[in-house]
Biopython code that builds the backbone (N, CA, C, O; Angstrom):
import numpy as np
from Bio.PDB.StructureBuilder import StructureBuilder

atoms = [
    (1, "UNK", "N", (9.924, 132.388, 35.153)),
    (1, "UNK", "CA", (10.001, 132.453, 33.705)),
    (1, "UNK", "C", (11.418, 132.066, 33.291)),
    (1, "UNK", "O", (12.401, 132.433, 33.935)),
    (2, "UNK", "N", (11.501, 131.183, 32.008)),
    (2, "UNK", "CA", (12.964, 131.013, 31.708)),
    (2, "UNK", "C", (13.121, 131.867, 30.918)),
    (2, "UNK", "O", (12.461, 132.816, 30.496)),
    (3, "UNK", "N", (14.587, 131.219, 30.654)),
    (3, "UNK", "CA", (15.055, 132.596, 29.481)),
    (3, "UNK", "C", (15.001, 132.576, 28.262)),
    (3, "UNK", "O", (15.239, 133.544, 27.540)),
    (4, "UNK", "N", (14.613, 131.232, 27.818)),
    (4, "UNK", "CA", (13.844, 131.275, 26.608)),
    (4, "UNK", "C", (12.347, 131.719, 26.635)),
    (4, "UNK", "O", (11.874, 131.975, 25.527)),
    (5, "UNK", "N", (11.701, 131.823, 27.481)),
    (5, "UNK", "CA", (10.621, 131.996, 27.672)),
    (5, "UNK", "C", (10.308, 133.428, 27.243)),
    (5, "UNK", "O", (9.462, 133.823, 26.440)),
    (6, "UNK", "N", (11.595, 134.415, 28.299)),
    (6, "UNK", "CA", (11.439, 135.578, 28.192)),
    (6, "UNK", "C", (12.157, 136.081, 26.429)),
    (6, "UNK", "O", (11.733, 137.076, 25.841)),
    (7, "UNK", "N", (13.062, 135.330, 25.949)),
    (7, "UNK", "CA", (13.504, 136.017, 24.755)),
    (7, "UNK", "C", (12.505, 135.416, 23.881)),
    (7, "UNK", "O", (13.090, 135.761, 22.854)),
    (8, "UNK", "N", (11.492, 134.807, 23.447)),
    (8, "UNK", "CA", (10.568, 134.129, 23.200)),
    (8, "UNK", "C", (9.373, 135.535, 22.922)),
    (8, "UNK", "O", (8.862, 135.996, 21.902)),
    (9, "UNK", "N", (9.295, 135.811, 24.094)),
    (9, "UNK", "CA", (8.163, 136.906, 24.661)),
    (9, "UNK", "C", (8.980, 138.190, 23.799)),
    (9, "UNK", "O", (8.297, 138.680, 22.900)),
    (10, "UNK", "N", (10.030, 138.634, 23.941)),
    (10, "UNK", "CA", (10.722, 139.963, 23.508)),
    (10, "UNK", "C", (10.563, 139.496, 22.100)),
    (10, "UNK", "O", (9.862, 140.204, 21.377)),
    (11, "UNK", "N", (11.054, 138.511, 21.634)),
    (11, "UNK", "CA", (10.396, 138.511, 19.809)),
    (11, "UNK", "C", (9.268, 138.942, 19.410)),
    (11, "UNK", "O", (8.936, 139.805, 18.598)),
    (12, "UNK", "N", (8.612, 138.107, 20.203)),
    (12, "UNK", "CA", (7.166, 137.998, 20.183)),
    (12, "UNK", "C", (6.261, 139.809, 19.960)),
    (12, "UNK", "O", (5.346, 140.165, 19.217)),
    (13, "UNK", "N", (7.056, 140.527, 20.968)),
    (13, "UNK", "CA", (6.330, 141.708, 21.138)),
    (13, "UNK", "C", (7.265, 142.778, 20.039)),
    (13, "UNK", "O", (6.795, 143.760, 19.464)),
    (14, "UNK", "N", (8.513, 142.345, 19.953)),
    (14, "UNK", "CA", (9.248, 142.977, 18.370)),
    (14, "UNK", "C", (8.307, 142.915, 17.347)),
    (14, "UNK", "O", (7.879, 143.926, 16.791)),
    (15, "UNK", "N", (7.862, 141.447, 16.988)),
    (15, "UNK", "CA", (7.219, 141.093, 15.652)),
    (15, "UNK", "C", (5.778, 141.651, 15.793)),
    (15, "UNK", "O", (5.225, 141.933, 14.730)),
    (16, "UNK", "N", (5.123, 141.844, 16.880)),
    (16, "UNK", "CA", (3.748, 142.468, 16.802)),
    (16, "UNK", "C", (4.379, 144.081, 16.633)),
    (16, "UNK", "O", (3.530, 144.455, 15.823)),
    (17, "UNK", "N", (5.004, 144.941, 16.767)),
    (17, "UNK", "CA", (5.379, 146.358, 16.783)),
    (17, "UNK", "C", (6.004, 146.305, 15.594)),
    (17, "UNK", "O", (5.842, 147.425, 15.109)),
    (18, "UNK", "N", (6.395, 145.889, 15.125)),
    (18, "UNK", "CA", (7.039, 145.642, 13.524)),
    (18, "UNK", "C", (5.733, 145.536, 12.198)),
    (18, "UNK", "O", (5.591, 146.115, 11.121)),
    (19, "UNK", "N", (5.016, 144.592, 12.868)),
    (19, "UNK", "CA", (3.267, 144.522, 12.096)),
    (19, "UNK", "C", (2.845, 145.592, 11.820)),
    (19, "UNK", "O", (2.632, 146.251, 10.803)),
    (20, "UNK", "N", (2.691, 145.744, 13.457)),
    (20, "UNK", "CA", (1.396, 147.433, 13.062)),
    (20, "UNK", "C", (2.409, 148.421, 12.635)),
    (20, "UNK", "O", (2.028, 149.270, 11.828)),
    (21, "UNK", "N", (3.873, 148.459, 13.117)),
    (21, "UNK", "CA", (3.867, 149.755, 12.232)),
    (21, "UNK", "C", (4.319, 149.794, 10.688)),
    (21, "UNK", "O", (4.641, 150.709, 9.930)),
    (22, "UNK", "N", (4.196, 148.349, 10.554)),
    (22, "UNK", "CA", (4.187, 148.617, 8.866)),
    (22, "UNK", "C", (3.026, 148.319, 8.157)),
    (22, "UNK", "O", (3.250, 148.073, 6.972)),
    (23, "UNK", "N", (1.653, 148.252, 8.556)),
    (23, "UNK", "CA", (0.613, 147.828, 8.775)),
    (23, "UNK", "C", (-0.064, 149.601, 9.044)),
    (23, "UNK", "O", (-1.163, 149.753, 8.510)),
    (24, "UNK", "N", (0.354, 150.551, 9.606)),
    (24, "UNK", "CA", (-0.072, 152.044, 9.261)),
    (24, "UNK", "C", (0.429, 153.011, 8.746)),
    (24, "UNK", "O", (-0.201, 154.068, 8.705)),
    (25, "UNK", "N", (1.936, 152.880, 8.117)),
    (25, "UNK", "CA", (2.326, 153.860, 7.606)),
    (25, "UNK", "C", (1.972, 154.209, 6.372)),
    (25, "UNK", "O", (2.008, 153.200, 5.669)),
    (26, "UNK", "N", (1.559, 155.403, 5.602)),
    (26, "UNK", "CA", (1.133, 155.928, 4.884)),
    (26, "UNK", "C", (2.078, 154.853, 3.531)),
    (26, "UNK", "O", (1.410, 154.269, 2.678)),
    (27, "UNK", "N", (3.071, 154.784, 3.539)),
    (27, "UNK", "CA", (3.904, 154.186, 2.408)),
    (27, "UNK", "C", (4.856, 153.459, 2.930)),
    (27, "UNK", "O", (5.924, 153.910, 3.342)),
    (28, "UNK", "N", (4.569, 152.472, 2.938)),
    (28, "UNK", "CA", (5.892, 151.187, 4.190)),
    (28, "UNK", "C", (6.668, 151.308, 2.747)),
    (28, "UNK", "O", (6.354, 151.991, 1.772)),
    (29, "UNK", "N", (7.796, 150.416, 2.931)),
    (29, "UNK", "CA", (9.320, 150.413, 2.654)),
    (29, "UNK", "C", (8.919, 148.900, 1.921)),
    (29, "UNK", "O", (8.607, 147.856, 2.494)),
    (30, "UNK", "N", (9.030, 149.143, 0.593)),
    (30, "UNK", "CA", (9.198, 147.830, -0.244)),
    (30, "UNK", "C", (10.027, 146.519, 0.978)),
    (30, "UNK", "O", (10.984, 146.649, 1.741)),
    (31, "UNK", "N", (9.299, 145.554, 0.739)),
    (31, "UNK", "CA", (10.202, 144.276, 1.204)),
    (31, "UNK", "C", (10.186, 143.468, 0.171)),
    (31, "UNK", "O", (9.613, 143.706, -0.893)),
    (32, "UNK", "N", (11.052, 142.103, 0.542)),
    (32, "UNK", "CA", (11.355, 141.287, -0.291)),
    (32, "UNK", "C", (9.841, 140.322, -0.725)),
    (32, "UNK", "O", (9.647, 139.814, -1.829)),
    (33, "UNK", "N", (9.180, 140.276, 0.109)),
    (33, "UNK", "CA", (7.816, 139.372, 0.279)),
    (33, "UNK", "C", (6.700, 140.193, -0.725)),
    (33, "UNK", "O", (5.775, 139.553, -1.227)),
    (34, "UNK", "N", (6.817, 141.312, -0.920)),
    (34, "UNK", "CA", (5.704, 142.105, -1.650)),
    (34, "UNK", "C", (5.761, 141.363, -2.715)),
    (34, "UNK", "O", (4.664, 141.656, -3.191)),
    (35, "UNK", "N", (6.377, 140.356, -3.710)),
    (35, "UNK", "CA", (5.575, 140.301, -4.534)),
    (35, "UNK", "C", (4.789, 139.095, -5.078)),
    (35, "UNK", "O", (4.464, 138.698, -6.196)),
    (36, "UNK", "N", (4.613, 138.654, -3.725)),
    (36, "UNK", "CA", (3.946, 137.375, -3.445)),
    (36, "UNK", "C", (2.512, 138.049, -3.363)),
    (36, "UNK", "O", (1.603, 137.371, -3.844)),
    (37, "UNK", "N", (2.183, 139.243, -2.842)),
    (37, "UNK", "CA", (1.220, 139.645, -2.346)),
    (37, "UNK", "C", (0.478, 139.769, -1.173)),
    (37, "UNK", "O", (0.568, 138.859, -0.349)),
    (38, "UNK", "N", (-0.416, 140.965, -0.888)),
    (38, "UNK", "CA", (-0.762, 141.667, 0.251)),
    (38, "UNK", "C", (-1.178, 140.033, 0.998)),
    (38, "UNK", "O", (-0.517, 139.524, 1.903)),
    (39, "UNK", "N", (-1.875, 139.683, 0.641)),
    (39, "UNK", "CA", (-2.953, 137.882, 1.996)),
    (39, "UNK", "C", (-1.252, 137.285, 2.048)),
    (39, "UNK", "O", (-0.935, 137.124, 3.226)),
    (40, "UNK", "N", (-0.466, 137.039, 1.386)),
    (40, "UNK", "CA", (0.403, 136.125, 1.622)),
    (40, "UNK", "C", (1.405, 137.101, 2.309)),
    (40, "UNK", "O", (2.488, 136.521, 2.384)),
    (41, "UNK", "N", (1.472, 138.348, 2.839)),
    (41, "UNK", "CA", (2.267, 139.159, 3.854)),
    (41, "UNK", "C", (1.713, 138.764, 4.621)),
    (41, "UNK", "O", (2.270, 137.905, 5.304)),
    (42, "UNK", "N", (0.019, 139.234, 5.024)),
    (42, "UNK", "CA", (-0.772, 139.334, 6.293)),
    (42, "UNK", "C", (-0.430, 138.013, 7.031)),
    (42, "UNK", "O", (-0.252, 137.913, 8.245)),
    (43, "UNK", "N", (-0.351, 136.825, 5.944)),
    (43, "UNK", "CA", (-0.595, 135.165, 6.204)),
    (43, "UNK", "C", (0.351, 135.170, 7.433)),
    (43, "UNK", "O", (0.190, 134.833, 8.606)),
    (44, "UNK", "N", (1.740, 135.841, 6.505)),
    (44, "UNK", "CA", (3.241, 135.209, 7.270)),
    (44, "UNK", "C", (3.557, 136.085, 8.324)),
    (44, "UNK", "O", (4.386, 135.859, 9.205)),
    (45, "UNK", "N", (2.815, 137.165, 8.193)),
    (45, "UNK", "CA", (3.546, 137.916, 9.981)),
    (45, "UNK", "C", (2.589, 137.312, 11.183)),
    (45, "UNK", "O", (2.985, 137.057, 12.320)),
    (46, "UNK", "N", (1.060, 137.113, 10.621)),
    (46, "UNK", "CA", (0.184, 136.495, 11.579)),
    (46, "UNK", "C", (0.922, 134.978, 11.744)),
    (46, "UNK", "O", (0.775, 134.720, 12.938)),
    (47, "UNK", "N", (1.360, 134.298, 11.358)),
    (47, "UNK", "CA", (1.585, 133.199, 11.056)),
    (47, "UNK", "C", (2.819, 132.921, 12.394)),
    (47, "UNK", "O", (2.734, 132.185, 13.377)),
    (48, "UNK", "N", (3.898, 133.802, 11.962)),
    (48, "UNK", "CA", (5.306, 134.204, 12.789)),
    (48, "UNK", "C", (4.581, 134.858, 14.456)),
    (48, "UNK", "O", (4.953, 134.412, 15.541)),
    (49, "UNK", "N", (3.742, 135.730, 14.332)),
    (49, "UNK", "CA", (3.601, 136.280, 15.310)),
    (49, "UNK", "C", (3.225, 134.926, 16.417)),
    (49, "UNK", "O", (3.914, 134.565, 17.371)),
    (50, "UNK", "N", (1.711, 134.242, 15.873)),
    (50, "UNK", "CA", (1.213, 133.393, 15.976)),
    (50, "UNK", "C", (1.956, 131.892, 16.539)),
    (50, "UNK", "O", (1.424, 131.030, 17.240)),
    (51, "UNK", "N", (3.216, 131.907, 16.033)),
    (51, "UNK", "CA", (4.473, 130.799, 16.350)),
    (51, "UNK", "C", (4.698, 131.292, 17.786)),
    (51, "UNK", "O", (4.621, 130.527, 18.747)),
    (52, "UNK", "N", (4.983, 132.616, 17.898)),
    (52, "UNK", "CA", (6.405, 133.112, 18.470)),
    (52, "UNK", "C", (5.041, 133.193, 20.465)),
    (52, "UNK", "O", (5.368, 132.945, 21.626)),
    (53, "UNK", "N", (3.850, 133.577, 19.960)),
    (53, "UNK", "CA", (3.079, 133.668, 20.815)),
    (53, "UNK", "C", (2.282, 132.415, 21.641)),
    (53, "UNK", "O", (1.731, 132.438, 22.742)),
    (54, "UNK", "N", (2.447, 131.304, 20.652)),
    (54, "UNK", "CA", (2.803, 129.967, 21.480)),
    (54, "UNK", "C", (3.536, 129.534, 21.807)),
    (54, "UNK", "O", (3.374, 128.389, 22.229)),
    (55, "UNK", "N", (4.718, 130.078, 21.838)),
    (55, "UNK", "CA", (5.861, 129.387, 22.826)),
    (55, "UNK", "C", (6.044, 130.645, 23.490)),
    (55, "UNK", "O", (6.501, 130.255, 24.565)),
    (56, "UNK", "N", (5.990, 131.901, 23.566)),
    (56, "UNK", "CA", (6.119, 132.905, 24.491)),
    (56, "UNK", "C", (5.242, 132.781, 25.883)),
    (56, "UNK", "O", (5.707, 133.101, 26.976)),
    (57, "UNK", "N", (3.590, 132.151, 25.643)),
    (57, "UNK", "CA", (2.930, 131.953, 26.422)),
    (57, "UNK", "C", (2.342, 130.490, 26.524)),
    (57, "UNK", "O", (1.210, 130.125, 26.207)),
    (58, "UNK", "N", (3.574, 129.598, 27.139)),
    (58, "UNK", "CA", (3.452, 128.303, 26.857)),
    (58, "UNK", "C", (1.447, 127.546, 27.775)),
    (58, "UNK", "O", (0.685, 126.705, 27.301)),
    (59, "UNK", "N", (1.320, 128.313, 29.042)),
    (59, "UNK", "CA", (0.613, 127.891, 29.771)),
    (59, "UNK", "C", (-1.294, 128.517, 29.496)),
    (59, "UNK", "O", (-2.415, 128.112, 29.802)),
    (60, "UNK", "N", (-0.676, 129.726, 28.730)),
    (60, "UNK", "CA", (-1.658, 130.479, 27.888)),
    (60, "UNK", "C", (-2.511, 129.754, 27.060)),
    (60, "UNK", "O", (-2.019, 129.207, 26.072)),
    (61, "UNK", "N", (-4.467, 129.588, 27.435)),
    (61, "UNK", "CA", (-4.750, 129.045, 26.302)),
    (61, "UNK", "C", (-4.613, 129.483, 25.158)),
    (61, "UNK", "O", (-4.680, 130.693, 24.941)),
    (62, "UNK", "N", (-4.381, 128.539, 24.142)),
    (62, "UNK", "CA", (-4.399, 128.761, 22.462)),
    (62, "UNK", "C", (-5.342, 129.652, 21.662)),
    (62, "UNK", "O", (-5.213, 130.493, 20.772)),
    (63, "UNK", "N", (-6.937, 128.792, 22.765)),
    (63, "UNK", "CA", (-7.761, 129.822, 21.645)),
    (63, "UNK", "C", (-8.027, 131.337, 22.096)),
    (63, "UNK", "O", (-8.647, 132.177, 21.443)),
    (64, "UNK", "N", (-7.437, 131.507, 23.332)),
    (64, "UNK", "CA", (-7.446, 132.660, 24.041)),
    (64, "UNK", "C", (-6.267, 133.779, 23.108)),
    (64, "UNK", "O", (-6.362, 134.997, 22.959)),
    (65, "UNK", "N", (-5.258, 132.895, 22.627)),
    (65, "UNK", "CA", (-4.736, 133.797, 22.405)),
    (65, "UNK", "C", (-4.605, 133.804, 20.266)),
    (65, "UNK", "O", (-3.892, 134.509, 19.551)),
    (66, "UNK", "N", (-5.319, 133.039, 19.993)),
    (66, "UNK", "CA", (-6.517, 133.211, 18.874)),
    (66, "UNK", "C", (-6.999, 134.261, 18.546)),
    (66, "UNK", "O", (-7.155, 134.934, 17.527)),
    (67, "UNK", "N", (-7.232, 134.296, 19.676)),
    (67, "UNK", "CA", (-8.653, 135.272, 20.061)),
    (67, "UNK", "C", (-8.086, 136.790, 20.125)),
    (67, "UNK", "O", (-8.616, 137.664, 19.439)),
    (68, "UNK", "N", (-7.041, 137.056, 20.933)),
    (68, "UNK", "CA", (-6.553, 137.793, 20.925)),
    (68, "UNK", "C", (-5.557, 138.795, 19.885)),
    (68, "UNK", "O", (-5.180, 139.963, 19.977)),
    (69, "UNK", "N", (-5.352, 137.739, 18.889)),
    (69, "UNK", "CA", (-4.245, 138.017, 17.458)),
    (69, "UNK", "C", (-5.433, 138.192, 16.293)),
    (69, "UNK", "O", (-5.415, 138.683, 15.165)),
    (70, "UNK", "N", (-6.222, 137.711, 16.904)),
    (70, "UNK", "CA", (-7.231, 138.053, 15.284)),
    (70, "UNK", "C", (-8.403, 139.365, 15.686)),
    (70, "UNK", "O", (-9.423, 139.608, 15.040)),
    (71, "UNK", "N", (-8.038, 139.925, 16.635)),
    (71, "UNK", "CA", (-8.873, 141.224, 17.177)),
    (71, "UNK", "C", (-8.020, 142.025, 16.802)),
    (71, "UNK", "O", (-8.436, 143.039, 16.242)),
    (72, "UNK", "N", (-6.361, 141.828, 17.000)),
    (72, "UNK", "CA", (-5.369, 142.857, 16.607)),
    (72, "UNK", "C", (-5.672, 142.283, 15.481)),
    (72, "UNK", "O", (-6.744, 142.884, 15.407)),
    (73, "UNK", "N", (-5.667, 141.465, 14.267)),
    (73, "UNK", "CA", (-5.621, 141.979, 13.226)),
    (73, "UNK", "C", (-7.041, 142.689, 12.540)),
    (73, "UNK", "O", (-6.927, 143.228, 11.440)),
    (74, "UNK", "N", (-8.223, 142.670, 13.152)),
    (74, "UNK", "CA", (-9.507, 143.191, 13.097)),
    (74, "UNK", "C", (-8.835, 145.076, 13.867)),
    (74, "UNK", "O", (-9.260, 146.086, 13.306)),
    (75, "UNK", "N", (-8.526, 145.122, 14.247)),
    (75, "UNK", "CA", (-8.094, 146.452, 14.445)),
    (75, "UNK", "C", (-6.728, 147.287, 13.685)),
    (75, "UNK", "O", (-6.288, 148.436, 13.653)),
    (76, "UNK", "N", (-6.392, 146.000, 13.138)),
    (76, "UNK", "CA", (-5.268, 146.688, 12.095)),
    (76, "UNK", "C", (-5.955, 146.891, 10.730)),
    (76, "UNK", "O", (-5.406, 147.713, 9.997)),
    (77, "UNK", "N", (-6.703, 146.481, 10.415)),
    (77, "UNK", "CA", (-7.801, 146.800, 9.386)),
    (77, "UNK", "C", (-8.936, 148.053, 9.761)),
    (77, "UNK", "O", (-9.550, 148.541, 8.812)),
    (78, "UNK", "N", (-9.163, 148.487, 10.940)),
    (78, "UNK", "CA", (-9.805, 148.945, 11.474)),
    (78, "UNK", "C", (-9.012, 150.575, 10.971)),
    (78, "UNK", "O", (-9.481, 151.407, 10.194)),
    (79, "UNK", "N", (-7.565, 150.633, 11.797)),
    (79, "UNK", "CA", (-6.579, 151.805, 11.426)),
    (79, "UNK", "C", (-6.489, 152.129, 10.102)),
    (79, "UNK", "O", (-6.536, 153.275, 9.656)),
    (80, "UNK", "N", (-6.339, 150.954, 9.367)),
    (80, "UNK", "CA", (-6.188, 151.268, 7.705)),
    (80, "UNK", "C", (-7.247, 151.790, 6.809)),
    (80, "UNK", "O", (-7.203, 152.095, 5.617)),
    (81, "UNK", "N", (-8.267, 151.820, 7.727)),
    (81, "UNK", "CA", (-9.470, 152.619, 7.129)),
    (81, "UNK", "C", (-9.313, 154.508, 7.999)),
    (81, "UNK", "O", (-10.266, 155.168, 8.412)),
    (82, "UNK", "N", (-8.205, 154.816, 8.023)),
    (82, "UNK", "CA", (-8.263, 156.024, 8.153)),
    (82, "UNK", "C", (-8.161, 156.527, 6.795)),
    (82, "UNK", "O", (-7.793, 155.935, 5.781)),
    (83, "UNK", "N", (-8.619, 157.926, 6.981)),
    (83, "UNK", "CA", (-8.556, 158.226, 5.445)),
    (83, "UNK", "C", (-6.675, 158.917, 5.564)),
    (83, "UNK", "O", (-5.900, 158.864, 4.609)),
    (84, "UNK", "N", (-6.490, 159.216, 6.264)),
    (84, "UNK", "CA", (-4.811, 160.116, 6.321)),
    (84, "UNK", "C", (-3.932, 159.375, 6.196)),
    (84, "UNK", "O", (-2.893, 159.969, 5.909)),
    (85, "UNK", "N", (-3.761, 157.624, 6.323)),
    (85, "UNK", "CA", (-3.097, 157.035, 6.019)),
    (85, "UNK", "C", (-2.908, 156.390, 4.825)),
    (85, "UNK", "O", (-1.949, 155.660, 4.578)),
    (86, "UNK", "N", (-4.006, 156.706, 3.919)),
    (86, "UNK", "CA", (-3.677, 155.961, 2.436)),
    (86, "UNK", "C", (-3.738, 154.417, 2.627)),
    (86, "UNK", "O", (-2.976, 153.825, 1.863)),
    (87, "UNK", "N", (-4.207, 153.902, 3.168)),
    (87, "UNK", "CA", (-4.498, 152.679, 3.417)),
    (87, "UNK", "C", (-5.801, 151.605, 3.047)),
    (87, "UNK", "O", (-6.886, 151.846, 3.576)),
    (88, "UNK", "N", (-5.708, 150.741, 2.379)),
    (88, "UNK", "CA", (-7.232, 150.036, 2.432)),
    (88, "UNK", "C", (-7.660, 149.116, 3.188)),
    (88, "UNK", "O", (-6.971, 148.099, 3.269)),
    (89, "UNK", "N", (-8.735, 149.192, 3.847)),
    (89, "UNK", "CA", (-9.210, 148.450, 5.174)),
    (89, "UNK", "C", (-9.855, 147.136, 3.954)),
    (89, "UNK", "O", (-10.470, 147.425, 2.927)),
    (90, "UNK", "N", (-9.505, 145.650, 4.422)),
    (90, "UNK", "CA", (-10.705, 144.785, 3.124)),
    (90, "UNK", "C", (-10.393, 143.420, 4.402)),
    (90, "UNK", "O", (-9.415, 142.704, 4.617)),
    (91, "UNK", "N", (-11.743, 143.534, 5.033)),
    (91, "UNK", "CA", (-11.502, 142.559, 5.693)),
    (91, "UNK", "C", (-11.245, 141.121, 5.116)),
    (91, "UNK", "O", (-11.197, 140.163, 5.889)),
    (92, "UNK", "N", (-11.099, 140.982, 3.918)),
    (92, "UNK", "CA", (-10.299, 139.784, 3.377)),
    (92, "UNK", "C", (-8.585, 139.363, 3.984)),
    (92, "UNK", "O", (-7.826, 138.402, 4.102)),
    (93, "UNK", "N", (-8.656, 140.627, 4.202)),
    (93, "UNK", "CA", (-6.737, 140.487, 4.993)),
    (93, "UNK", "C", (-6.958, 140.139, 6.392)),
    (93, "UNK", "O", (-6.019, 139.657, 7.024)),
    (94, "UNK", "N", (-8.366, 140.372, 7.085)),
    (94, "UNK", "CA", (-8.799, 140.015, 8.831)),
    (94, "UNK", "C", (-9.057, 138.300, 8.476)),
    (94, "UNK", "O", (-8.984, 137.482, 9.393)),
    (95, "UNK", "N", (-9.372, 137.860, 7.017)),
    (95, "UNK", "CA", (-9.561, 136.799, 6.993)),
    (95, "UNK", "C", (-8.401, 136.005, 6.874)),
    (95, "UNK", "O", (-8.273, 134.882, 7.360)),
    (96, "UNK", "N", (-7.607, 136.584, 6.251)),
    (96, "UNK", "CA", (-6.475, 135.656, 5.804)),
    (96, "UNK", "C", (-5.659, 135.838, 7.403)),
    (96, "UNK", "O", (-5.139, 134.934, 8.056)),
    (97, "UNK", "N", (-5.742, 137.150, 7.719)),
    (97, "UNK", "CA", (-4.741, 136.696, 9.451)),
    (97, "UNK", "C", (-5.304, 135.753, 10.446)),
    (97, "UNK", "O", (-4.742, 135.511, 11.514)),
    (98, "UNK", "N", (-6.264, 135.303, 10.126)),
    (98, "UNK", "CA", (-7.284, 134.742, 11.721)),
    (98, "UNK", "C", (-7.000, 133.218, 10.828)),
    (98, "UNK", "O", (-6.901, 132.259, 11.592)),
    (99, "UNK", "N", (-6.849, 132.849, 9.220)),
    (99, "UNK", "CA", (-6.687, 131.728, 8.850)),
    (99, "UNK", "C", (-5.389, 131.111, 9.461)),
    (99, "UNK", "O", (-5.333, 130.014, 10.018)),
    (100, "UNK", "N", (-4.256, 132.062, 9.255)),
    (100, "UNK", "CA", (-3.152, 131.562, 9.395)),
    (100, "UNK", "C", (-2.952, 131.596, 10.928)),
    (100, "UNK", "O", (-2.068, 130.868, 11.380)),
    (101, "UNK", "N", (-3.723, 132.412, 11.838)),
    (101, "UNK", "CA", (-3.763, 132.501, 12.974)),
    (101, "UNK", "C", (-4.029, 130.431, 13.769)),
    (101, "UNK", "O", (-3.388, 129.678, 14.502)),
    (102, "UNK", "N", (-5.039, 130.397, 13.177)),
    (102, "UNK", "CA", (-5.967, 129.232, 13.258)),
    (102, "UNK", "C", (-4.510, 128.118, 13.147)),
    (102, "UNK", "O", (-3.800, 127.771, 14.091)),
    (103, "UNK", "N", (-4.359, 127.706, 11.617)),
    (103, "UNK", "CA", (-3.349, 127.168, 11.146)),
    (103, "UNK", "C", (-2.224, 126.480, 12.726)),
    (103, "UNK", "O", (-2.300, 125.476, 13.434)),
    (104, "UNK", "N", (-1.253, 127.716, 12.670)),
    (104, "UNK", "CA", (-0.728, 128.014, 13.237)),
    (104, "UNK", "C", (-0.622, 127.665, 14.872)),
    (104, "UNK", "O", (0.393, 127.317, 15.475)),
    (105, "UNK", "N", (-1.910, 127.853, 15.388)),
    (105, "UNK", "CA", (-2.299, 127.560, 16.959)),
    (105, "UNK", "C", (-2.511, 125.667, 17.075)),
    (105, "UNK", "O", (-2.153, 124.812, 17.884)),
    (106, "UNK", "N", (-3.441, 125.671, 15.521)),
    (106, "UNK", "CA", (-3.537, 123.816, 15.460)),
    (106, "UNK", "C", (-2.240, 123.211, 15.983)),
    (106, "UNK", "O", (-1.949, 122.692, 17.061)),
    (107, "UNK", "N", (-1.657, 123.414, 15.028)),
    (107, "UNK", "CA", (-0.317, 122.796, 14.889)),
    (107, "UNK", "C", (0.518, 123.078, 16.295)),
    (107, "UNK", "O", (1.223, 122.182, 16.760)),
    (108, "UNK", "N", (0.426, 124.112, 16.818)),
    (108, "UNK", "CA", (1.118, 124.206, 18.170)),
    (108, "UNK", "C", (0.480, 123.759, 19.603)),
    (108, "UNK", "O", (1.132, 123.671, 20.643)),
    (109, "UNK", "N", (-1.166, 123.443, 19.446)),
    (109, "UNK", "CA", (-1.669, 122.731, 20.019)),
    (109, "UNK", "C", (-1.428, 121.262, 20.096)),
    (109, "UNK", "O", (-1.237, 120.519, 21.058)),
    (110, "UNK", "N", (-1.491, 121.049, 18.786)),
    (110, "UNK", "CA", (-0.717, 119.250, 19.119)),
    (110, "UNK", "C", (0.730, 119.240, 19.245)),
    (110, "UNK", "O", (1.130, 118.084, 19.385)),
    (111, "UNK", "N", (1.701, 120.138, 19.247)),
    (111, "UNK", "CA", (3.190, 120.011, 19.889)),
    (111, "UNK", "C", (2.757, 119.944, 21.251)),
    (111, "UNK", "O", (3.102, 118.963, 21.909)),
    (112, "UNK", "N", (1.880, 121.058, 21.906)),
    (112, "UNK", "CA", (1.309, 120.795, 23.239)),
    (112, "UNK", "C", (1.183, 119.539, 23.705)),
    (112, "UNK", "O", (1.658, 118.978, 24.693)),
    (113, "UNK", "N", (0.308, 119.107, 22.648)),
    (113, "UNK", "CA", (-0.342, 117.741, 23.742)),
    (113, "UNK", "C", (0.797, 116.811, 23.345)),
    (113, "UNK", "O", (0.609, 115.934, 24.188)),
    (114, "UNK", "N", (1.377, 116.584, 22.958)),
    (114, "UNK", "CA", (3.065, 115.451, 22.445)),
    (114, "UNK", "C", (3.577, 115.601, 24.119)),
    (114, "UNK", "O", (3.702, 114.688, 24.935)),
    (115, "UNK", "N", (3.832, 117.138, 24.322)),
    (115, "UNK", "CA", (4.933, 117.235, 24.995)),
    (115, "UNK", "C", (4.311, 117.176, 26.296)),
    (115, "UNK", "O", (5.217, 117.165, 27.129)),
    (116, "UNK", "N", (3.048, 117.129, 26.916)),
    (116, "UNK", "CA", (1.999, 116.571, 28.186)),
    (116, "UNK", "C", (1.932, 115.005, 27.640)),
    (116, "UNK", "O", (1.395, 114.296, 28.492)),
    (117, "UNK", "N", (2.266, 114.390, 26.647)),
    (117, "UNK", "CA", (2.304, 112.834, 26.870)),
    (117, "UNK", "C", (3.462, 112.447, 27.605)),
    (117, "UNK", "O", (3.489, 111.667, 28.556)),
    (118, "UNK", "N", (4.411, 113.055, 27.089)),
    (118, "UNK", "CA", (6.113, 112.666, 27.601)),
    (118, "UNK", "C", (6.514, 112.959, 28.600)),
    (118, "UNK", "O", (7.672, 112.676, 28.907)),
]
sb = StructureBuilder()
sb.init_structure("model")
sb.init_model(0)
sb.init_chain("A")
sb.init_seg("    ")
for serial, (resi, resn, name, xyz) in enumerate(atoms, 1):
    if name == "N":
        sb.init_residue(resn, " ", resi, " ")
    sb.init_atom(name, np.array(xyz, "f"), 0.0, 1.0, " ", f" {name:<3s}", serial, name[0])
structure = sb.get_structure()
C-alpha cells in the first residue's frame, strides 16, 4: 500500500465517522451547508465520501463499493427512524445519497479506464 493510498483510506474512514455521527445526533451543530438544504448535505458527504473511496480502494470494484455506500446510507436512514433521536428517516435522502453515490463512481470509473490506457 502507498502512502497516499493509506492517507487516502484514513480520510476516507474520517469522512464516513463524521457522516454518521452527524447523521444521529439528536441536534447536530449548525454548519455552513445547512442552508442549501437537507438532499444537497446528503448529496455532498456521499459525494466526498464516494471520491475519497475511489481512490482509497483503487483495485476495489466501483460498483461493489456503490453498493456498499448506498447500504450505509440505507442504514443511516434506517437509525434516524429511532424515535430517541429526533430524527426523520425519508428515504428521499437514501435517494439522493445512492444518486450522488452513482454520479461520483461514473466519473471515477472513467479516470480508471484513462489511466489503464496509459
Amino acid at each position: 500500500m502507498t502512502k497516499a493510498t493509506l492517507t487516502f483510506r484514513l480520510l476516507l474512514w474520517a469522512a464516513i465517522l463524521f457522516a454518521v455521527t452527524m447523521a444521529v445526533l439528536p441536534h447536530p451543530p449548525h454548519m455552513p451547508i445547512d442552508r442549501f438544504g437537507d438532499k444537497f448535505e446528503h448529496m455532498t458527504a456521499f459525494a466526498v465520501i464516494s471520491a475519497l473511496a475511489a481512490r482509497a480502494y483503487p483495485r476495489f470494484p466501483l460498483v461493489r463499493i456503490g453498493e456498499r455506500l448506498s447500504f450505509l446510507g440505507a442504514l443511516i436512514e434506517v437509525a434516524q427512524s429511532i424515535p430517541a433521536l429526533h430524527r426523520d428517516c425519508d428515504i428521499r435522502d437514501w435517494v439522493a445519497d445512492t444518486l450522488a453515490i452513482t454520479v461520483v463512481l461514473l466519473v471515477a470509473g472513467m479516470l480508471r479506464g484513462r489511466r489503464r490506457l496509459r
